[in-house]
Each structure stands twice: as C-alpha cells, then as structure tokens.
N, C-alpha and C positions, 0 to 999 in steps of 0.2 A: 740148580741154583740160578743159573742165568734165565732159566724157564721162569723162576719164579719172579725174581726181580724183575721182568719184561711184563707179567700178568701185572705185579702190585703197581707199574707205573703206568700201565694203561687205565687200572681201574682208577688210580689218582687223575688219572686225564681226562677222564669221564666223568668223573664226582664232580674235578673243577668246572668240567662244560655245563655239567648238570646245573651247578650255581651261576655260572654264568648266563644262563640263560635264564635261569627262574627268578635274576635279580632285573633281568632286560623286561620281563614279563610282568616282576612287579611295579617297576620304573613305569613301566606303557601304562597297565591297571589304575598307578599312582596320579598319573597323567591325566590321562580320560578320564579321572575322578575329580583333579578338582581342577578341568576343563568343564565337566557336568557342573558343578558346585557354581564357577565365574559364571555356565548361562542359567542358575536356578538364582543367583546372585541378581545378576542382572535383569531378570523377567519381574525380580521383587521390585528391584529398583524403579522401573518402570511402573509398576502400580501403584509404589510409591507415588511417585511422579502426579499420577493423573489423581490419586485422592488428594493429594495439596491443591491442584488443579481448582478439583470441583469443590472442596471447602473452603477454597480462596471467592469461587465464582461463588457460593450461596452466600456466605456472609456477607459481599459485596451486595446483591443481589437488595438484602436488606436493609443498607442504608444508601442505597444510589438515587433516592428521590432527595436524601438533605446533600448526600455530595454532590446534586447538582446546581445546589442553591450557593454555592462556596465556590470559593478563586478557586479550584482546582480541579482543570477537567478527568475523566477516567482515564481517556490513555498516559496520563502523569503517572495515576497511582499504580495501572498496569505496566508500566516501564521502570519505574522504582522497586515494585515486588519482584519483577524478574532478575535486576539489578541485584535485590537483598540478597533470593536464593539462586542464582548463581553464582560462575565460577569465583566472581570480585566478592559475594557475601561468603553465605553462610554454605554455600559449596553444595547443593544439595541437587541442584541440576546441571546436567555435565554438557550443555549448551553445544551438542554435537549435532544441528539439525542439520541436514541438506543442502543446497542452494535450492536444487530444484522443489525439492518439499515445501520449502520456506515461500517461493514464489508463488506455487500454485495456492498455498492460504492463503496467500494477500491478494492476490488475484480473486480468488473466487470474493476476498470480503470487500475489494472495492467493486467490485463489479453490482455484486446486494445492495450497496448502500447507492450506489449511480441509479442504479434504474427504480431503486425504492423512493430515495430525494426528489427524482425529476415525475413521477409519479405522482407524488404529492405535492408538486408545485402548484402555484396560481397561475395557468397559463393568460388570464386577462390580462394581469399585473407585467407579467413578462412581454407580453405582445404591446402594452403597452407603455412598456420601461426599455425596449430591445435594444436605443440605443448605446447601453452603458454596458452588457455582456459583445455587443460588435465590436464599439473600440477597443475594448479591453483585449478583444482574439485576436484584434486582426491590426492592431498598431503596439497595443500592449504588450502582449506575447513576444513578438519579436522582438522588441526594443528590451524586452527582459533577456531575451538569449542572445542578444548583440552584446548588450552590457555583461552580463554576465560572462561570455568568454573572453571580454577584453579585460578583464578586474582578475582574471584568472589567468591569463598569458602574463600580466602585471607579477602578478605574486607568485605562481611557481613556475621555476625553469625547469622541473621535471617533466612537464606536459609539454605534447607539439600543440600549435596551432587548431589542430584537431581535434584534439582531445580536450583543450579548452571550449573549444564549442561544443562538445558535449556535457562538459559539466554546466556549463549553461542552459544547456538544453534539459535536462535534466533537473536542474533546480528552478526551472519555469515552468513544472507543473505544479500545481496547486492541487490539497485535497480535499475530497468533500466529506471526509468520515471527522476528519477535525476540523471542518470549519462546522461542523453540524449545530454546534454552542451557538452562533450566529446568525445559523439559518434558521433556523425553530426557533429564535430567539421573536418575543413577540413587541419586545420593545423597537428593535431594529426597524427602520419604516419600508415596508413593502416592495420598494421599488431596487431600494438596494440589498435585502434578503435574496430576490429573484435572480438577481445580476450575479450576486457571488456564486449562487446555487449553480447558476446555469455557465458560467465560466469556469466553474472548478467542475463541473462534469462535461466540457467539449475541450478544455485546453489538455486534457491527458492525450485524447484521439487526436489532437493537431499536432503535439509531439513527437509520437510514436514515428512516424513515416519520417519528419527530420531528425529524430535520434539517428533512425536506420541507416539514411545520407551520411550523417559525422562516422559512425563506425565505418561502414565500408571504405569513406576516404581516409579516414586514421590506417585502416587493416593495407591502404593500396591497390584497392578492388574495384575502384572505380577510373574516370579519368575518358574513357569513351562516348560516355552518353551525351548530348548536349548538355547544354546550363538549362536547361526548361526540365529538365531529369525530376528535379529532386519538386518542383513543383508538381509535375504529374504523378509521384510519387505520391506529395501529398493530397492531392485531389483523389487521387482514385481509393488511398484508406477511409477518408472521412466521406465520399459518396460511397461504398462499399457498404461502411459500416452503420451508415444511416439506412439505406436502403434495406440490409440485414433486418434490422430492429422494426422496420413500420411493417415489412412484411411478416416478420415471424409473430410479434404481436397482435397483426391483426387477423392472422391465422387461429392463432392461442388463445384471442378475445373472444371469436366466434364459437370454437369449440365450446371454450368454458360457458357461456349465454348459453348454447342447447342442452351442454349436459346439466347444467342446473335446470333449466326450462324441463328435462325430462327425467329428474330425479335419478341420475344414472351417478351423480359423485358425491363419494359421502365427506360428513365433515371433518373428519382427520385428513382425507386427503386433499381436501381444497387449501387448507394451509401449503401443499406444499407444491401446489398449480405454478403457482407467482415465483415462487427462486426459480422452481425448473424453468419457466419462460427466461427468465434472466439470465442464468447463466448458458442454457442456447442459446439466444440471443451474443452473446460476448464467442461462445465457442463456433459458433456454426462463419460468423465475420474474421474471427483471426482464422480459420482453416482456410477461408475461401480469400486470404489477403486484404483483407480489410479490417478496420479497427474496432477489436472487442467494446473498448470504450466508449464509442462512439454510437454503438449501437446497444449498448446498454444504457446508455442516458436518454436518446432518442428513442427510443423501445418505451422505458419507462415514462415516458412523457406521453407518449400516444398511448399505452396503456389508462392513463389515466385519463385523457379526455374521451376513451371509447366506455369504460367504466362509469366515470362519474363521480355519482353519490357512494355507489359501492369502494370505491379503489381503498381510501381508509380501511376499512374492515378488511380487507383481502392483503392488503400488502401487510397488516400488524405481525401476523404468524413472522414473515421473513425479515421483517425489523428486529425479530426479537434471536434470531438465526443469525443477522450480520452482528449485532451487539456483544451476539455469545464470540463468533468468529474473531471482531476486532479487539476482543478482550484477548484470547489466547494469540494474536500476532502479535500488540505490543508488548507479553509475557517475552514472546519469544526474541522482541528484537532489543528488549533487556537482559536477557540471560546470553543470550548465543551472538548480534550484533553488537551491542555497547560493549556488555562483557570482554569481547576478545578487540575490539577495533580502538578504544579507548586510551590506551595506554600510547599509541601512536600519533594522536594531536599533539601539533606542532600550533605555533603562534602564528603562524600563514591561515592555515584553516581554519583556527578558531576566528581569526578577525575576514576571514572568505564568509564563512558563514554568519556574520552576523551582518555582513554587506549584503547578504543575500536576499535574508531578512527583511534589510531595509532599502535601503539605495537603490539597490539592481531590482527590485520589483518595483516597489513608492515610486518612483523618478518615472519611468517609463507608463506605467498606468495613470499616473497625475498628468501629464502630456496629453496620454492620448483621449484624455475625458474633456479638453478643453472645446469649450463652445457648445457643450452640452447642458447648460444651464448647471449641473452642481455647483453647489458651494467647495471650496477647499475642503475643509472638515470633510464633505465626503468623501472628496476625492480621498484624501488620508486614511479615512478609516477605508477604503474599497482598496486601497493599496497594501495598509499595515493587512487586513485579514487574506492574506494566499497561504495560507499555512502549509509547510512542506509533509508528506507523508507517503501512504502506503503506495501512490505512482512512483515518485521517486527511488522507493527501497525496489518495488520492480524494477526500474529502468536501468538502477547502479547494480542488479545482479546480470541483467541482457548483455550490459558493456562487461562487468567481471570475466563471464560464459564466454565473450569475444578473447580472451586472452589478450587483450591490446596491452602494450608498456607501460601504458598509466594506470592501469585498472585500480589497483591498487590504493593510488594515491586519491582519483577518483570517489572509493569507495570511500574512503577515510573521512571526507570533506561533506559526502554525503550524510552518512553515518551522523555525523559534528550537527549537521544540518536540521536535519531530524529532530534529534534529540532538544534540538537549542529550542527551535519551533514546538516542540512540546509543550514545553515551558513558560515561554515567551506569550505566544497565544492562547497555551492555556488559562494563563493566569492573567488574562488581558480579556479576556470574552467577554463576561458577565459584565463587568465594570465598564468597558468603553460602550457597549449593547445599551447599556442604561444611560449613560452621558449622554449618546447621539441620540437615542430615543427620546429623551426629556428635552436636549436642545431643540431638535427638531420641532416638539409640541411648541416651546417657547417661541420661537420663529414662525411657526406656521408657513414653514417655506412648500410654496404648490407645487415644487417639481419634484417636494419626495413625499407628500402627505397624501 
C-alpha cells in the first residue's frame, strides 16, 4: 500500500513537471513567436516607410517647377509633410532617427550643395563685388555672435556665459541650401547673389573652430592656452580646409581631363566624379583638422574655374543628388526634430528666435557694409537673407554630443530657429528678389548693376 501510494505520488510529480515544463517551452515558443512577428512587423514598417518616401518624392518631383514659381519654398512643404506624418500627425513615422545618422545626412547635403553653388558661381562678379562677402565675415560675423550671446545671457538664466556664446555662435551661420531661392534668383542684381552665395558658404568654416573654443570652455577644458588660442584655432581650420579643397580639386580636375581625353570613363560614371570630389574634399579636411566647409566651397569654386564651360553639365547629376538629399533631411527634421522638440518652446525662445532672424544678424551686417557705397535697401535685404539651416542643426547636435547643461535648452532655440527661418524666408524670397530686382533697374544704381 505504502509501495503504492509512494509510486502514484511520484508519477503525479512527474506529470506536474512534465507540464510544467512543456508550458515554460510553450511560453519561450509563444515568445520567439511574436518577437519574430514585432521584427516581421517592423521590417514592413520600414518599407512602408520608404514607399511613402519615394511617392511623396515623384509626385513632388512633378509639380516643383510651379512650386517654384509660388511663396513657398520646398523645404516648407518637406517640413510640414514630415510634421503631418509624424509622431504630432497622422502617426505613421516613428521619428526614432539617430543623432549621429541624422548628422552625417545633413552633412553629406550641405556639403553637395557648398561646393555645387560655389561652382557655379560668377567668379568676375565676386572678384569684383569682394568687398560685401569681406565685411560681412570678418565684421559681420562676429558682431552676429557678440549680439547674439549677449540677447541670450539677457533672456535665459538657464545658460552660462558660455553657452550663450554658443548659441550665438551657432545661430551666425547662415545656409546655402535655403538661401538658394536668392541665389539663382535672376532678378536679384549680381553683386549681391555673389556676396550671399559666397558668405553663406565660408561663414559655416569660420564657425566651426569658435564653436570648438565655446564648448571646451563651457565643458572646463580649456583655461591654459593663451588668448591668441582660439584665433590660431581659427586660422589653422580655414587655411586647412582651403588648402584641402584646391588641392584635392586640382588633383580630381586633372584626372577627370585625361580620363575623358582617353575614353577611359563612361557616362554613368562621370555623374558621379563630382559629389565623390566633394564629399573628399569635406572628409579628407575634417580628418586632417581642418574645415570640411571650407574646403568644400573653396574646392567648388576652383573646380569651376579649372572646368569652365563644362562645370554646368558636370555638376547637374550632383544637384539633382543634394536636391533628393535635402528633401529627405527636412522630412526628417519634421518628423523626428519639430515633432519631439516642439512642445517645449517657451516665450524666451520663441522671441530669441525671431531676434535672431532680425536684429542680431540686420544690425551687425548693416554696420559692417558702411562705406561700401550700398544703398540701405541692400544692406537690408543682405541682412534679412542669412537664412538659418542645415549648419546650424549640425552644430546644435556637436554641442548636444558634448553633454554640456545647456544642450538641451540650446537645442530647443535652435530647433525654434530653423523652423521659424523656414517660413519667414521662405515665403519672403520670391517677392523681395523681385522688389529689389525692379527697384534696382528703376534706380540704375552702378554699384549693384
């Protein structure tokens, strides 16, 4: 009996284990099942993803010669669609990009559009309008990032000293991908297309080396060097990153001359001669400590005068490479920047940014253009167009990456900035371009005709 009763309670205790394990096994199985499911889920998702992409970009595609005839430039309506289908719309993109992913897009698109612009410049025009991209760098600039951190030590007590001069510093670059509505604009009178052109692609590389100065002394990392630090600093990125570019250009020039002269490169691949110069030219300067930007505008410029007649034709493939590019950034800094950063403007930032906008660039570029024969009007209009863009969203992830105390608040203002400049000058281009353009014929003034 007891024999028995010992066997029936073991085999009861073996049955239970038996289910107890084979519910542990279904549990796992159940698991890994719809673990597989979330990443067959998710890989749809993503395909998702990119056919909205590229049927956003064809149908675009097909009406962007009347949307460029209308108030309202591309990166509006690519910051608003990202806006719609993100996380604040209709939910359909989960705006989880990177920082670092994020950076290297924008990077790689202002870099195309730097050495594309300065490429297709007038260099007679510029050689002989020089004086209005000089003052602008070299009294403008500064007096934009003096202002600017002192209108910012004003308004937020969250930031040090330091960190106010970076947000300055930061919102005194100007970009060339939105000011583009003005540069190709043909109304605009030559002298000042050349000057915006040629200032919005060297003030990012005069930047970069004093951004670097403000983090380090925000972070505490500096405090050794002399006061002449932060100047050799800047000297050595923008000879660096000039030096990059005429050499690597005029290495890339010669090449491309023989291999065409010897039938050796076909026509698919000469489209894509010219981004690969460019973005070497940007990569080979930042690795060797010198300024990507710098050498991707100065690159693009000497490319075109060693070219010529050719450069149009060569550079089009790569225009049409940065165009796709800056379409999918402003996508992205609608969906994943606005989207998530937005709900945090305050009434400090919103009126930082619109000072930014105006005062803290206008004031400082209207100054330093005096005695240069413009008219006010120009000076205004050369002041109103620094449109803020894809330098800036660089620069506010560099300082983010630093971990400093402000980052944050930094980004926010940035973000505000952006955005507001989308708008502002997008819907400002066409109409003032044509004002100044017609005043000017009316006038027949010789220092801009």
């Amino acid at each position: 009996m007891l024999a028995a009763g010992l066997s029936a309670r073991k085999n009861w205790y073996t049955l239970k284990g038996f289910r107890v394990r084979t519910q542990r096994h279904y549990r796992k199985y159940q698991d890994a099942a719809n673990q597989g499911a979330v990443e067959v889920l998710k890989e749809i998702s993503i395909y998702i993803e990119f056919a909205v992409v590229a049927v956003f970009a064809f149908f675009y595609s097909l009406i962007s010669g009347r949307l460029e005839k209308l108030p309202v430039s591309a990166p509006i309506v690519f910051v608003l669609v990202g806006l719609l289908l993100g996380p604040l719309g209709l939910g359909w993109f989960r705006g989880d990009v990177s920082r670092e992913t994020f950076r290297v897009l924008v990077d790689i698109t202002l870099v195309l559009i730097l050495f594309i612009d300065a490429a297709s410049s007038n260099t007679s025009v510029l050689r002989s309008a020089f004086r209005i991209p000089t003052r602008m760098l070299l009294l403008g600039l500064p007096g934009s990032i003096a202002l600017g951190g002192l209108v910012a030590w004003l308004l937020f007590d969250s930031l040090s000293l330091y960190e106010c001069a970076i947000l300055g510093t930061i919102l005194a670059a100007t970009d060339a991908a939105l000011g583009k509505a003005v540069i190709t604009n043909p109304d605009v009178p030559a002298p000042l297309r050349e000057g915006l052109n040629s200032e919005s692609g060297l003030n990012d590389g005069f930047c970069v080396p004093i951004l670097l100065v403000f983090i380090a002394l925000a972070m505490g990392q500096s405090g050794e060097g002399s006061d002449i630090r932060p100047l050799m600093l800047v000297a050595e990125e923008v000879g660096v990153g000039a030096m990059v570019g005429v050499v690597v250009v005029s290495v890339a020039a010669w090449l491309l001359k023989c291999s065409v002269r010897l039938g050796w490169i076909s026509p698919v691949w000469i489209q894509i001669a010219v981004p690969a110069v460019a973005v070497s030219c940007f990569a080979i300067a930042q690795s060797i400590h010198g300024s990507g930007y710098i050498a991707a505008f100065v690159g693009g410029m000497f490319f075109g005068v060693l070219t010529g007649d050719s450069t149009h034709k060569l550079v089009m493939p790569g225009e049409g490479v940065a165009e796709a590019l800056a379409m999918l950034t402003w996508l992205i800094f609608g969906i994943a920047v606005i989207g998530q950063i937005a709900p945090s403007f305050t009434w400090e930032i919103v009126l930082y940014s619109l000072l930014s906008l105006t005062v803290i660039r206008m004031l400082p570029v209207f100054i330093s253009l005096a005695g240069t024969g413009e008219s006010s009007v120009n000076k205004l209009f050369l002041g109103w167009f620094g449109p803020r863009g894809l330098a800036s969203i660089v620069f506010a992830i560099m300082v983010f990456n630093a971990n400093i105390p402000g980052s944050k608040t930094i980004s926010a203002v940035v973000a505000c900035t952006v955005a507001m400049s989308l708008i502002l000058h997008g819907i400002s281009a066409n109409p003032l371009a044509s004002r100044i353009g017609s005043k000017q014929a009316d006038l027949g003034d010789g220092s801009t005709s």
